[in-house]
mmCIF file of the N, C-alpha and C atoms, coordinates in Angstrom:
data_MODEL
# 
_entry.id   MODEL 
# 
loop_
_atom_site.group_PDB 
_atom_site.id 
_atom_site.type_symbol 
_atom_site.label_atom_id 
_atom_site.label_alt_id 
_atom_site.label_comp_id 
_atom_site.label_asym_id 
_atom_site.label_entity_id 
_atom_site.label_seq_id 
_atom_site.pdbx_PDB_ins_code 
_atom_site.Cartn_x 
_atom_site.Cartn_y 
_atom_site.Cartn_z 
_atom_site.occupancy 
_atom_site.B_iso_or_equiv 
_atom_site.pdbx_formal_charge 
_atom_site.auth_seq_id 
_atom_site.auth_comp_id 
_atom_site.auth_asym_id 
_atom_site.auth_atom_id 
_atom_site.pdbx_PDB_model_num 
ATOM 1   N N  . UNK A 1 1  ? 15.922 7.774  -55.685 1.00 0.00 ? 1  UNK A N  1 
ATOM 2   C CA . UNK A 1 1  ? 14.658 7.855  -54.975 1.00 0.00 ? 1  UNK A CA 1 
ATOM 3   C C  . UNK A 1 1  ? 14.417 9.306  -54.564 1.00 0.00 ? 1  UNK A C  1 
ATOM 4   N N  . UNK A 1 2  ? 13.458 10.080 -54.231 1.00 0.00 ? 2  UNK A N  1 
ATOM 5   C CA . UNK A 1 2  ? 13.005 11.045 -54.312 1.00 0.00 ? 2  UNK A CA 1 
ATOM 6   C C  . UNK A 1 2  ? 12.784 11.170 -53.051 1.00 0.00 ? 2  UNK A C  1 
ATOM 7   N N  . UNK A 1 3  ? 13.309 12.246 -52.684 1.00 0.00 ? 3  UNK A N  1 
ATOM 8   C CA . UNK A 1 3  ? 13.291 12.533 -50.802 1.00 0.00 ? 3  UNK A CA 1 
ATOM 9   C C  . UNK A 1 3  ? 12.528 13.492 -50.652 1.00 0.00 ? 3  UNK A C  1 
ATOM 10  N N  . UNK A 1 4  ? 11.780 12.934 -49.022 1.00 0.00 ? 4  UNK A N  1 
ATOM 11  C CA . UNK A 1 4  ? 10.627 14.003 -48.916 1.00 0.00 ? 4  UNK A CA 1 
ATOM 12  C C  . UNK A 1 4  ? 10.973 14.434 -47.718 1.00 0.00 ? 4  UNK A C  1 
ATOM 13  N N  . UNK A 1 5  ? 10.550 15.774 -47.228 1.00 0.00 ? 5  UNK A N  1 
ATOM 14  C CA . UNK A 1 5  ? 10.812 16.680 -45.787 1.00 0.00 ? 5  UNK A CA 1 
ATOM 15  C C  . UNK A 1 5  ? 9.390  16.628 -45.033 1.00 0.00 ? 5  UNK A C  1 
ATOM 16  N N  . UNK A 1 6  ? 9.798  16.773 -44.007 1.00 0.00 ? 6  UNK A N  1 
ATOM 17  C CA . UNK A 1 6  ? 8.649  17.237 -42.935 1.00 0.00 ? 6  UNK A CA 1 
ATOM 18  C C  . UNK A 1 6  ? 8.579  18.657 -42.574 1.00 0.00 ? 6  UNK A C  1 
ATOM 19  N N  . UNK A 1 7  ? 10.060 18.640 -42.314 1.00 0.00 ? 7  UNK A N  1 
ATOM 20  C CA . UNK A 1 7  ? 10.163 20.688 -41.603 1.00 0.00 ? 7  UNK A CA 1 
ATOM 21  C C  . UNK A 1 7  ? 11.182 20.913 -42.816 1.00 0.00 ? 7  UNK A C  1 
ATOM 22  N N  . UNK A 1 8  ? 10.937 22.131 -43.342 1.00 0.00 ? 8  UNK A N  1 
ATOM 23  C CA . UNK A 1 8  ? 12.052 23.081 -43.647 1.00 0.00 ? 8  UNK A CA 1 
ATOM 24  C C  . UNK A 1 8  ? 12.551 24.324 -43.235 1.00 0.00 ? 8  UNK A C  1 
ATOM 25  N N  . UNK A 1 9  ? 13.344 24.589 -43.449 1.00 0.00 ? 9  UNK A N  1 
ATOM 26  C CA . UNK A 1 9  ? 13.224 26.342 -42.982 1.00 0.00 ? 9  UNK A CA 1 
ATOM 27  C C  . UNK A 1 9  ? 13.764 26.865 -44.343 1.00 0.00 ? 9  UNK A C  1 
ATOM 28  N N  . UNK A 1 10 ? 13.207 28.048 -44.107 1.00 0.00 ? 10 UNK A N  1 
ATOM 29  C CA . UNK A 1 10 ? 13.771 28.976 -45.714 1.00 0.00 ? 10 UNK A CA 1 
ATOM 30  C C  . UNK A 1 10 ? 15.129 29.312 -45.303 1.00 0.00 ? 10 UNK A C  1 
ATOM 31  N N  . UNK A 1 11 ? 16.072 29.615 -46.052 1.00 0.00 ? 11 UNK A N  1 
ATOM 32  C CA . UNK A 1 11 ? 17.388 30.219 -46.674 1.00 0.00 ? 11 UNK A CA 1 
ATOM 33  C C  . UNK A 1 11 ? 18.018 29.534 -45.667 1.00 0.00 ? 11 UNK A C  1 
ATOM 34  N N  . UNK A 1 12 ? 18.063 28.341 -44.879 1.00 0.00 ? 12 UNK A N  1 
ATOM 35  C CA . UNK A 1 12 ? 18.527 26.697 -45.035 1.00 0.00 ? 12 UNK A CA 1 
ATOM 36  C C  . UNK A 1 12 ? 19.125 25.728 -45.317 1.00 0.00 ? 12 UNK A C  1 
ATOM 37  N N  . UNK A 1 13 ? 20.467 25.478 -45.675 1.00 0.00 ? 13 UNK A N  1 
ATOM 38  C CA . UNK A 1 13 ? 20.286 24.180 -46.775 1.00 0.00 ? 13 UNK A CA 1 
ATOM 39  C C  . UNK A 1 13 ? 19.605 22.786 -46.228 1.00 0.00 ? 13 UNK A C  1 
ATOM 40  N N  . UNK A 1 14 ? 19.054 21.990 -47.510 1.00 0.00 ? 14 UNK A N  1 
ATOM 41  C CA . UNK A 1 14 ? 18.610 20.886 -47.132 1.00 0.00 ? 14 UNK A CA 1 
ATOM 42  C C  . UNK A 1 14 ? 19.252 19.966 -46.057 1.00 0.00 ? 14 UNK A C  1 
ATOM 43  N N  . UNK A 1 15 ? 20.236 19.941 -46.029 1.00 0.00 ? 15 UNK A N  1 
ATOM 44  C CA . UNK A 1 15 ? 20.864 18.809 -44.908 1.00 0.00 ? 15 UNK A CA 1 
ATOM 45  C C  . UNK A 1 15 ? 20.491 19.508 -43.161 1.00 0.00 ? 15 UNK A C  1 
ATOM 46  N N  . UNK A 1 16 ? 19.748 20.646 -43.049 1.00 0.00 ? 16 UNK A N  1 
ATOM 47  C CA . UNK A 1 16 ? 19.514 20.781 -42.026 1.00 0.00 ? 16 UNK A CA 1 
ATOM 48  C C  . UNK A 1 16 ? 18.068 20.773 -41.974 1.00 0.00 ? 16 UNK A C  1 
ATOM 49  N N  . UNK A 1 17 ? 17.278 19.992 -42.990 1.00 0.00 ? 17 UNK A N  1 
ATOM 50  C CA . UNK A 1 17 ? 15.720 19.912 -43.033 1.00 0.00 ? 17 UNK A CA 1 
ATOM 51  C C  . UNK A 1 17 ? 15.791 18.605 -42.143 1.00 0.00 ? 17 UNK A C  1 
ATOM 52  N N  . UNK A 1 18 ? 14.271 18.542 -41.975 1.00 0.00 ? 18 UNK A N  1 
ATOM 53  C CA . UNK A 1 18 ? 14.292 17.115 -41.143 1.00 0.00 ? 18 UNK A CA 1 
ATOM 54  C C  . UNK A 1 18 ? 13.210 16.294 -42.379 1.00 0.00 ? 18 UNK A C  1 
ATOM 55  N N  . UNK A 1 19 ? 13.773 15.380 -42.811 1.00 0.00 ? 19 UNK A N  1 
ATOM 56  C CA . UNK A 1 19 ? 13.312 14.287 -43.607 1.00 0.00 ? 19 UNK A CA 1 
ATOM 57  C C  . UNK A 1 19 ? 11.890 13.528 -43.346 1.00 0.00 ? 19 UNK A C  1 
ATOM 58  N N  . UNK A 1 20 ? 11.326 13.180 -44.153 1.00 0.00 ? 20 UNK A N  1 
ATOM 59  C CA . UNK A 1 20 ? 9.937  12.672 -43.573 1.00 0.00 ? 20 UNK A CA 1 
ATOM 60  C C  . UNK A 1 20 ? 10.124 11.359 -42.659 1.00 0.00 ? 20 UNK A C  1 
ATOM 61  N N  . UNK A 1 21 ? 11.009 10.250 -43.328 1.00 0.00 ? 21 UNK A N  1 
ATOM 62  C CA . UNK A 1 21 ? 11.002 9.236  -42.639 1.00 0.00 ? 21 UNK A CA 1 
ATOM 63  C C  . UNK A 1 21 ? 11.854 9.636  -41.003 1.00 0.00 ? 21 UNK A C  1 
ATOM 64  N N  . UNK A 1 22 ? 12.434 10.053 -40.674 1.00 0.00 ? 22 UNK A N  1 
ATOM 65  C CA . UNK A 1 22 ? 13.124 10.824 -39.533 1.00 0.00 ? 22 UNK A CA 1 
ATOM 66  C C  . UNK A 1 22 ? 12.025 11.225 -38.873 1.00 0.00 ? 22 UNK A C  1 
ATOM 67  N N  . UNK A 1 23 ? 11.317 11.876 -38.902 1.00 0.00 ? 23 UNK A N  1 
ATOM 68  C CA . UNK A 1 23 ? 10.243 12.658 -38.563 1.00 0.00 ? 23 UNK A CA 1 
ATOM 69  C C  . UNK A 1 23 ? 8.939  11.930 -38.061 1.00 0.00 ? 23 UNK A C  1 
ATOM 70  N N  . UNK A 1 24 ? 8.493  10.702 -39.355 1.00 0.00 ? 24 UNK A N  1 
ATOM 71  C CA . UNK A 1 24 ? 7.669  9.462  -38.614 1.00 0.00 ? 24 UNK A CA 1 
ATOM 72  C C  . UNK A 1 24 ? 8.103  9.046  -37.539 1.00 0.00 ? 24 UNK A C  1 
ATOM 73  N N  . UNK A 1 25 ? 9.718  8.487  -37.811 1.00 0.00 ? 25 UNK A N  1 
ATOM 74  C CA . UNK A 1 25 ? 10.171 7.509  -36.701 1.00 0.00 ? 25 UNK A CA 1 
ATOM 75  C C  . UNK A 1 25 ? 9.848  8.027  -35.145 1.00 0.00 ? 25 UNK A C  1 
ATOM 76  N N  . UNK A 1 26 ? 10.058 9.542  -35.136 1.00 0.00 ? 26 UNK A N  1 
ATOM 77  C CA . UNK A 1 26 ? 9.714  10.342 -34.406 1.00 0.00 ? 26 UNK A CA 1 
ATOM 78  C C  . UNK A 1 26 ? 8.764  10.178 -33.483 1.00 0.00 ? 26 UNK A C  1 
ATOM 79  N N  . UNK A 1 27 ? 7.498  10.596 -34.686 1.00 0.00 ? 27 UNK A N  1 
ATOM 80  C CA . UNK A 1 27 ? 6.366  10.072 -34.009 1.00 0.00 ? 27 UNK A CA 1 
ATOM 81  C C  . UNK A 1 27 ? 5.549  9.245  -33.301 1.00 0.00 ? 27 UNK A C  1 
ATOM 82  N N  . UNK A 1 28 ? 6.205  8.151  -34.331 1.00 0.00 ? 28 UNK A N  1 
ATOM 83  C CA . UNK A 1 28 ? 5.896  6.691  -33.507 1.00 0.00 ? 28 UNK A CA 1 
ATOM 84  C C  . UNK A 1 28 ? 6.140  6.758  -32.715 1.00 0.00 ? 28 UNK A C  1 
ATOM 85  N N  . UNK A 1 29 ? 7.824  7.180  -31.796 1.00 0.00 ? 29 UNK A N  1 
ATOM 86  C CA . UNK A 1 29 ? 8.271  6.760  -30.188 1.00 0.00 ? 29 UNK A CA 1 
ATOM 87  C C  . UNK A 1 29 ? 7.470  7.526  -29.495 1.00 0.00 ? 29 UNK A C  1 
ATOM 88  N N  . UNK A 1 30 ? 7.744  8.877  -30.107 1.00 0.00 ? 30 UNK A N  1 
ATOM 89  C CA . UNK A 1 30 ? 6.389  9.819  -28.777 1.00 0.00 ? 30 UNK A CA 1 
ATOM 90  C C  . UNK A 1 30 ? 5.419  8.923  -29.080 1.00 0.00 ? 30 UNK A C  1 
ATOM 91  N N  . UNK A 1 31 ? 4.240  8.959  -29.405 1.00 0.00 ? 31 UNK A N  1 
ATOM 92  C CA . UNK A 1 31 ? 3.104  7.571  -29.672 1.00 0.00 ? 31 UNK A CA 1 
ATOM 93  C C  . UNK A 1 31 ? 3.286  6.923  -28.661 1.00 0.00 ? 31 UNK A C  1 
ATOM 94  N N  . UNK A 1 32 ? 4.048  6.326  -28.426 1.00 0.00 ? 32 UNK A N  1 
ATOM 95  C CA . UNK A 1 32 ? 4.478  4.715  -27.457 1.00 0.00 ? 32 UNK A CA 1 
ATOM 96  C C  . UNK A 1 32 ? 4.936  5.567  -26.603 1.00 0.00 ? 32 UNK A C  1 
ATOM 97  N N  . UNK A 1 33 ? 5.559  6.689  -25.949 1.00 0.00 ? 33 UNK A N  1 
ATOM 98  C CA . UNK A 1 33 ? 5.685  7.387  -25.190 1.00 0.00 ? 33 UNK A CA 1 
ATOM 99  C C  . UNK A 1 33 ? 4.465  7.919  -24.555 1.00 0.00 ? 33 UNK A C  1 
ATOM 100 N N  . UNK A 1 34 ? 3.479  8.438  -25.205 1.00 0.00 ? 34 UNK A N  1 
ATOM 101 C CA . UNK A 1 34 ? 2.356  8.605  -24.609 1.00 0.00 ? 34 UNK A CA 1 
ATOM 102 C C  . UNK A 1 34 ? 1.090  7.532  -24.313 1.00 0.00 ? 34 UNK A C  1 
ATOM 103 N N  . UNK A 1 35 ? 1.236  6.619  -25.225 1.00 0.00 ? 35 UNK A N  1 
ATOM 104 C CA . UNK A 1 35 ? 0.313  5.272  -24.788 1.00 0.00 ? 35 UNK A CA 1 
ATOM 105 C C  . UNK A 1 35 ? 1.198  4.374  -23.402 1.00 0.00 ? 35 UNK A C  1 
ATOM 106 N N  . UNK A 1 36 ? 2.082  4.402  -22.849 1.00 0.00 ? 36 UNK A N  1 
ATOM 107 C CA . UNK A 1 36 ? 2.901  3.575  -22.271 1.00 0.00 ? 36 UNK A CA 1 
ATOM 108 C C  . UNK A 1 36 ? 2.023  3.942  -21.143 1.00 0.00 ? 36 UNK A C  1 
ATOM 109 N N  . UNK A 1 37 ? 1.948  5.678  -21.018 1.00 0.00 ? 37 UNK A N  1 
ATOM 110 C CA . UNK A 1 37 ? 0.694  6.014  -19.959 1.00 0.00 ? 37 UNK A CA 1 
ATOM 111 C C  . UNK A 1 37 ? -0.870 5.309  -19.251 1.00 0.00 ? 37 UNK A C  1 
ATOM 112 N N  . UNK A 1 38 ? -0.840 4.384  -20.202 1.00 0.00 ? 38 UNK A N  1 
ATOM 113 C CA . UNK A 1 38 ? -2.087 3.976  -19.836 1.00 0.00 ? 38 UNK A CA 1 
ATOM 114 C C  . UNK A 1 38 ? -2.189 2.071  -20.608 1.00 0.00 ? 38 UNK A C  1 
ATOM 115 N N  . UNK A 1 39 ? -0.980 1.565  -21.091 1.00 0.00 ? 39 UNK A N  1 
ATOM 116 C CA . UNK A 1 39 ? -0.596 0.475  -21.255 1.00 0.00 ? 39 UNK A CA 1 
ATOM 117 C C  . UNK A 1 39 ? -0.562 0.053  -22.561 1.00 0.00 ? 39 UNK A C  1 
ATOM 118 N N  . UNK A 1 40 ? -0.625 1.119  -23.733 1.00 0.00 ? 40 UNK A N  1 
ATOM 119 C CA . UNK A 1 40 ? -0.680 0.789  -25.148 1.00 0.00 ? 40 UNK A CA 1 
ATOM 120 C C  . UNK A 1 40 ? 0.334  1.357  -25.822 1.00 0.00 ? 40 UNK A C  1 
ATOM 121 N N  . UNK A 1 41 ? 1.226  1.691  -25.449 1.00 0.00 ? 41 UNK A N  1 
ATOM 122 C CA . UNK A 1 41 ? 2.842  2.073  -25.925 1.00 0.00 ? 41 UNK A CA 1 
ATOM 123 C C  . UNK A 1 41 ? 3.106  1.478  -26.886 1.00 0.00 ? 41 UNK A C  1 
ATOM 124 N N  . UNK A 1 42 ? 3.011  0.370  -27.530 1.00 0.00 ? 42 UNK A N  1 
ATOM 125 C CA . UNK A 1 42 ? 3.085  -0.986 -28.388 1.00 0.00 ? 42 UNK A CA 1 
ATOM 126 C C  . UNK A 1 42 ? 2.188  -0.348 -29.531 1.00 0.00 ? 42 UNK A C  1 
ATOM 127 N N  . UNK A 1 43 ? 0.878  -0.449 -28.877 1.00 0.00 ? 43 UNK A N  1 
ATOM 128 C CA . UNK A 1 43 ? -0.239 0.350  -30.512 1.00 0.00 ? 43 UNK A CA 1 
ATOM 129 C C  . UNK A 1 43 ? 0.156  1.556  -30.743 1.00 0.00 ? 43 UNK A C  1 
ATOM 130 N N  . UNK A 1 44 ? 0.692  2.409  -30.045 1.00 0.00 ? 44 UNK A N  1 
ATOM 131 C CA . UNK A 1 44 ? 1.110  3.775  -30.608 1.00 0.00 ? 44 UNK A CA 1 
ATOM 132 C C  . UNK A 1 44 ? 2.480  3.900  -31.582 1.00 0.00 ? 44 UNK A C  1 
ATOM 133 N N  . UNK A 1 45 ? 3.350  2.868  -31.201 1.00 0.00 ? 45 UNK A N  1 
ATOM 134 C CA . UNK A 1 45 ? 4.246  2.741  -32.004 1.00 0.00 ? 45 UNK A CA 1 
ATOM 135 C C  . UNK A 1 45 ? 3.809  2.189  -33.791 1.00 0.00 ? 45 UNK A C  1 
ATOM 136 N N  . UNK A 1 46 ? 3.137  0.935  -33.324 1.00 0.00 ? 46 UNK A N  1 
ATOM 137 C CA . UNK A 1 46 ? 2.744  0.144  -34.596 1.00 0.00 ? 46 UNK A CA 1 
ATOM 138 C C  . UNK A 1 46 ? 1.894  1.518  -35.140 1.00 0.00 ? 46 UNK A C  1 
ATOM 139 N N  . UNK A 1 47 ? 0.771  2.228  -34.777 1.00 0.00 ? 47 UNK A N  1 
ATOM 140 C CA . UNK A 1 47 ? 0.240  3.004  -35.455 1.00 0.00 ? 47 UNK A CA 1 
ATOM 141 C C  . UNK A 1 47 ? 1.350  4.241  -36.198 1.00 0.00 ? 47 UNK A C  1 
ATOM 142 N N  . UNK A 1 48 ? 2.382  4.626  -35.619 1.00 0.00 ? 48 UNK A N  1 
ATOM 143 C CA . UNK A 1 48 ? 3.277  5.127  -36.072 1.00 0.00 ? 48 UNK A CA 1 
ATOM 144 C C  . UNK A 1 48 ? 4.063  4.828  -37.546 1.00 0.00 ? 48 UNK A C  1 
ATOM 145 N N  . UNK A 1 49 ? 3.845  3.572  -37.508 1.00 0.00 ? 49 UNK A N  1 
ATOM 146 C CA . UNK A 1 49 ? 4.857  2.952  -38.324 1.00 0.00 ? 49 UNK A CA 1 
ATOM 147 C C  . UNK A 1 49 ? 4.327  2.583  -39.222 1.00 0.00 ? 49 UNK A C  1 
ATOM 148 N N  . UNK A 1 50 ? 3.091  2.590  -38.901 1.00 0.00 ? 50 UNK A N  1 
ATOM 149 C CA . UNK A 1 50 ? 1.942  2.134  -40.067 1.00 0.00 ? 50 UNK A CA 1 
ATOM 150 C C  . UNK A 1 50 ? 1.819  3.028  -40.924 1.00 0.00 ? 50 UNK A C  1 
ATOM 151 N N  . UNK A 1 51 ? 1.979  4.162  -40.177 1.00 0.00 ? 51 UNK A N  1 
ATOM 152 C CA . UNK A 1 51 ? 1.975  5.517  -41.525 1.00 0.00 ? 51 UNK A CA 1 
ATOM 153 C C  . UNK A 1 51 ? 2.896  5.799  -41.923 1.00 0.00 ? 51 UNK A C  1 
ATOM 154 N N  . UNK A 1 52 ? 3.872  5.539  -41.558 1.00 0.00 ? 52 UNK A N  1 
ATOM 155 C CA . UNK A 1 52 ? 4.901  5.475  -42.427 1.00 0.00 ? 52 UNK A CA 1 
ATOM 156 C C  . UNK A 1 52 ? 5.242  4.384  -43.618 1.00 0.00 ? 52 UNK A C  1 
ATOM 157 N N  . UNK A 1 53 ? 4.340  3.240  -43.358 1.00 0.00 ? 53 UNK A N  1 
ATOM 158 C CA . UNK A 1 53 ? 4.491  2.228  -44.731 1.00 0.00 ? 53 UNK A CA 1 
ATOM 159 C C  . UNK A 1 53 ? 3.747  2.498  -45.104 1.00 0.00 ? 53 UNK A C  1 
ATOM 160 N N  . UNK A 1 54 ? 3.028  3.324  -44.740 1.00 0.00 ? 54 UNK A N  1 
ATOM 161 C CA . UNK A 1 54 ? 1.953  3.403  -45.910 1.00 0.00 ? 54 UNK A CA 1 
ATOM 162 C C  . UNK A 1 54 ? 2.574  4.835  -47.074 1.00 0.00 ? 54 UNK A C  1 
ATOM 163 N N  . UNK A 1 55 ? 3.220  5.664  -46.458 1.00 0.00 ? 55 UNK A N  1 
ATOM 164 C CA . UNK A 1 55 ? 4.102  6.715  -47.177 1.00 0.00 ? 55 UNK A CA 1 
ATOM 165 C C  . UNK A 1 55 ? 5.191  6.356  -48.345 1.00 0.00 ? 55 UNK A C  1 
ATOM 166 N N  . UNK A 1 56 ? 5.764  5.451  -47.433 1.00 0.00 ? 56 UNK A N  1 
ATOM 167 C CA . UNK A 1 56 ? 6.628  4.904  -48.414 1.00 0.00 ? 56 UNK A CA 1 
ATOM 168 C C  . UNK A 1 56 ? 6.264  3.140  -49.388 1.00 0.00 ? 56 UNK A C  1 
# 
């Protein structure tokens, strides 16, 4: 399967890139971290995760 990055840095090796799916998962919790603020922590996650099935 063919692996995709989010961050790289130049002169690097790959095992210290951060991976795309790593990087969604990421997002999603901040998401639900910042909706929890106001009672939608739950949709920020699912919206998180949603883009990530939709990636993969």
């Amino acid at each position: 399967m063919k692996e995709f990055y989010a961050h790289s840095v130049a002169g690097k090796p790959k095992s210290e890139w951060q991976g795309l799916e790593v990087h969604l998962l990421n997002v999603a919790e901040l998401a639900k971290k910042f909706g929890d603020e106001f009672g939608s922590g739950e949709w920020g996650w699912l919206a998180g995760q949603t883009l990530q099935n939709r990636i993969w």
